[in-house]
VMD Tcl script that draws the C-alpha trace (Angstrom):
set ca {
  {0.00 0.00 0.00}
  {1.49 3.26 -0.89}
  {0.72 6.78 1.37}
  {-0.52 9.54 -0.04}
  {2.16 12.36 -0.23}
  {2.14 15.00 3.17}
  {0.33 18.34 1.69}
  {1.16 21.93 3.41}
  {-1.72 23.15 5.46}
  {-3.07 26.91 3.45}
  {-3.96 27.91 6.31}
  {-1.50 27.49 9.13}
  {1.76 26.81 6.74}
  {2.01 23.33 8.20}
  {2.47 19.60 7.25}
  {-0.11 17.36 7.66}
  {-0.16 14.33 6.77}
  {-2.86 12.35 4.66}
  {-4.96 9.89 6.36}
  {-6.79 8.71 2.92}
  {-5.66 5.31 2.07}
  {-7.10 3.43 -0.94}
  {-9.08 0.64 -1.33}
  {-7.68 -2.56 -2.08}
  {-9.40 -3.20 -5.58}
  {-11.03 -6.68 -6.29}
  {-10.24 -7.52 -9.40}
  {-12.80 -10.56 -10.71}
  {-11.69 -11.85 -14.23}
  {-14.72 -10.71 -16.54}
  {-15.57 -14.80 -17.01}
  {-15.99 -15.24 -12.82}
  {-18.62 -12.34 -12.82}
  {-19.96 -13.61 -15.74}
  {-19.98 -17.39 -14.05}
  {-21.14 -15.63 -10.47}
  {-24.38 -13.68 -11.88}
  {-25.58 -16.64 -14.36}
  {-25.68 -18.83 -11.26}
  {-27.44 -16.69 -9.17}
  {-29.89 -16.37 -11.96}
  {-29.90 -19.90 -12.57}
  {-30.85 -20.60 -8.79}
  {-33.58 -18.26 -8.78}
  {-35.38 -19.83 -11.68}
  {-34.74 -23.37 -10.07}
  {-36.07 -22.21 -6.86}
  {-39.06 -20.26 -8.51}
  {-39.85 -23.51 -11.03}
  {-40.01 -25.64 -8.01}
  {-42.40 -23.07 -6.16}
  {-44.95 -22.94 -9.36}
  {-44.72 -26.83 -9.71}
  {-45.88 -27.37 -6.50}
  {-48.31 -24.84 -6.62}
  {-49.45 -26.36 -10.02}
  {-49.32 -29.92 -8.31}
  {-51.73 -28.59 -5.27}
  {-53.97 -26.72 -7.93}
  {-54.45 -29.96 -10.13}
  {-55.40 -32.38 -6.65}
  {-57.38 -30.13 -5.62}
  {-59.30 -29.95 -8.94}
  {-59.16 -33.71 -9.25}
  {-61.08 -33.85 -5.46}
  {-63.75 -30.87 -6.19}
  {-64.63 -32.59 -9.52}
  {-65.45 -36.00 -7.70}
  {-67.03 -34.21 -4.94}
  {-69.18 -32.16 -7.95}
  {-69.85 -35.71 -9.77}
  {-70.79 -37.41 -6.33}
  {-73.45 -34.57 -5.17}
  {-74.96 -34.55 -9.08}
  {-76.05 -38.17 -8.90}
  {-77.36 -37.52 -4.94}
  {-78.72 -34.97 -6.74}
  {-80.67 -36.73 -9.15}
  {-82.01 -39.46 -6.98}
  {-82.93 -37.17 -4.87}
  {-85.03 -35.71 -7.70}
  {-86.10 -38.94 -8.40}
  {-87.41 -39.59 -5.11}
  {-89.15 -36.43 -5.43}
  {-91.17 -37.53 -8.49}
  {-92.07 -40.53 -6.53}
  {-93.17 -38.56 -3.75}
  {-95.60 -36.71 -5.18}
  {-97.14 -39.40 -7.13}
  {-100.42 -41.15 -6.23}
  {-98.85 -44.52 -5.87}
  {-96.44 -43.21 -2.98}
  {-99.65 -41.65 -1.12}
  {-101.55 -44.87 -1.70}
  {-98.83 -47.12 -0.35}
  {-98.10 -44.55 2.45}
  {-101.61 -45.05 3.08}
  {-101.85 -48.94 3.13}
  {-98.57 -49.73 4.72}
  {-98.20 -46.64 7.19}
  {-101.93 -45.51 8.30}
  {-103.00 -49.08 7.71}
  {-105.88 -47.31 5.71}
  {-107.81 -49.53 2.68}
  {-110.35 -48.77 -0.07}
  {-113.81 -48.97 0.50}
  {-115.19 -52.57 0.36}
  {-111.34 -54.39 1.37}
  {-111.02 -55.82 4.69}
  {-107.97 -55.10 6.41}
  {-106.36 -57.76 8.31}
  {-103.56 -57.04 10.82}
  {-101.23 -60.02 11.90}
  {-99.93 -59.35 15.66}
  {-96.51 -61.13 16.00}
  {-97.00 -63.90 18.61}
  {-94.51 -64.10 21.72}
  {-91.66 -65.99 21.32}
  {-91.02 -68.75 24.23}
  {-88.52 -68.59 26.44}
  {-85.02 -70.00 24.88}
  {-83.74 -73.44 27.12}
  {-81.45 -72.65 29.93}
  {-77.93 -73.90 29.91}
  {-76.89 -76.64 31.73}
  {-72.95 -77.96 32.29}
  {-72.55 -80.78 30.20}
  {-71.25 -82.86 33.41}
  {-74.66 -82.50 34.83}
  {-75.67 -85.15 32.27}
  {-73.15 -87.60 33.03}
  {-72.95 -87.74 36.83}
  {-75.62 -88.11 39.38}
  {-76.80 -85.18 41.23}
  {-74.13 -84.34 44.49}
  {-75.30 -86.01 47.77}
  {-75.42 -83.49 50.66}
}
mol new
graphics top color blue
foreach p $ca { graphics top sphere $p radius 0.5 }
foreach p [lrange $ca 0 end-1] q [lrange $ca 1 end] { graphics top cylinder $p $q radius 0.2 }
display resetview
């Protein structure tokens, strides 16, 4: 490192000395900056393609899940409309009103079967009450 000469004060008439010193210059060959900036480049579009790929991944399952949900509640959807139809029909009100309210048409008989009480299942026994006699007390 070389000083800078002493300059004479205008002032006063005396020597001071410089304290500048210069910079020690960094001297990159024009191929390393070159190398340096395309890399940083390149790793910013690596990092930023991986970002949008995953966001692209996330945007596609997600698409793939609403459009099963949107196919499942369509077909709910129509038997649900199909039920509807039914609904309103006469034959749903006349088998609502046989089955349900046990109701019948004028001149039928309606006959209702009462379930009969079952009997009461065996009780268990130990097998070795078969084989030996009774105990003696």
């Amino acid at each position: 490192m070389s000083q800078s000469p002493n300059l004479q004060s205008p002032v006063s008439g005396t020597i001071v000395a410089s304290t500048t010193r210069k910079r020690k210059k960094v001297n990159l060959p024009l191929a390393q900056f070159t190398a340096i900036v395309v890399l940083s480049i390149s790793l910013f579009l690596i990092v930023d393609f991986g970002r949008r790929a995953a966001t692209g991944y996330r945007i596609h399952r997600e698409e793939k899940r609403l459009a099963a949900e949107l196919e499942q509640l369509q077909q709910e959807h129509a038997a649900l409309e199909e039920r509807r139809a039914y609904v309103q029909s006469d034959a749903y009100v006349e088998e609502v009103a046989r089955n349900e309210l046990k109701w019948s048409r004028p001149g039928e008989t309606v006959i209702v079967v009462l379930a009969t009480p079952q009997a009461a299942p065996p009780t268990a026994r130990p097998a070795r009450s078969f084989l030996l006699p009774p105990p003696q007390v």
